[in-house]
N, C-alpha and C positions, 0 to 999 in steps of 0.2 A: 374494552378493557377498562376497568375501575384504576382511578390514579389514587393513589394512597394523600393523605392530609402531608404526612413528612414531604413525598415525592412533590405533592405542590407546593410547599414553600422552597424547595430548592428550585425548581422552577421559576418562584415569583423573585427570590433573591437573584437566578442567574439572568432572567430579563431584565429586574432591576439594574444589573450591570453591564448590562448589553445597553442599555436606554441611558444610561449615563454618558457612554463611549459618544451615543448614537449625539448628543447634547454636546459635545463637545464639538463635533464635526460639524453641526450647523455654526454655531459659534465660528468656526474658522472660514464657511462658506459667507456667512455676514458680513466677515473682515476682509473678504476678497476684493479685488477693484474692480471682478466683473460684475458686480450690483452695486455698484456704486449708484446714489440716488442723482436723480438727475431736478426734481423738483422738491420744492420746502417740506410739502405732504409726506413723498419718499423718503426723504432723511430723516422726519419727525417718526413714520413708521420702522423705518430701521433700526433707529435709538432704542425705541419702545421695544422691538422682538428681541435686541442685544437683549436690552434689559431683564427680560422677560427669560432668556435662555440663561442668563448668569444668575437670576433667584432661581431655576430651576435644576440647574447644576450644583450651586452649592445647599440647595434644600435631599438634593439626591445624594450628596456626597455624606451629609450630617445623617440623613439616613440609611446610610450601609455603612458610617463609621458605628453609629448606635448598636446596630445588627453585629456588625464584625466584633466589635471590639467590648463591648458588654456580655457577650456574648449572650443575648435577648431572643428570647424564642420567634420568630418567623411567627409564629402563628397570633401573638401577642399585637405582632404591629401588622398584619397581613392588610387591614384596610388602607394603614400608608403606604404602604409599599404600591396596592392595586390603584392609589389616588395619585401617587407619583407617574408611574406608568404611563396615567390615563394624560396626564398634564405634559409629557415627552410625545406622547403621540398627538396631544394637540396642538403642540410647538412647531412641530413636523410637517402639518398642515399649514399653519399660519407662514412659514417661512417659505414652503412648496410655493402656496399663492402667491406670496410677495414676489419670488424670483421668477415666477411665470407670467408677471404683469409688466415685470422690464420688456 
């Protein structure tokens, strides 16, 4: 089955807000006391992923405010949309790891 161009920007919009949510919930796994760092290394890494997930959360949020609220065609920004994405799924790993090292 052929996905239509419309049908895939409502798709790359509705992951884009699925991967915003998904950015938030690591952010609160960060701030939990069960990964609390226990050496210099760990806490310098933990600052960094915070870090790292709040430029990526408020770079996701500027872009679905742009989308939403200009009401900006999907297809126009489709490459930020697919680069934000890609930057939530990389997040997702970098934090995976971190918490699988405690």
């Amino acid at each position: 089955m052929k996905i239509s161009k419309s049908n895939k920007q409502i798709v790359a919009l509705t992951e884009l807000e699925r991967k915003r949510k998904s950015v938030s919930q690591l952010l609160m796994k960060m701030e939990s006391y069960l990964y609390e760092p226990k050496t210099h290394g760990e806490f310098e890494k933990k600052e960094s992923l915070k870090d790292n997930i709040n430029r990526a959360a408020d770079n996701t949020d500027s872009l679905l405010g742009i989308l939403k609220i200009n009401d900006i065609s999907i297809k126009e920004s489709l490459n930020d949309v697919e680069r934000q994405i890609e930057e939530c799924y990389a997040l997702e790993l970098e934090v995976a790891k971190f918490m699988l090292n405690k």
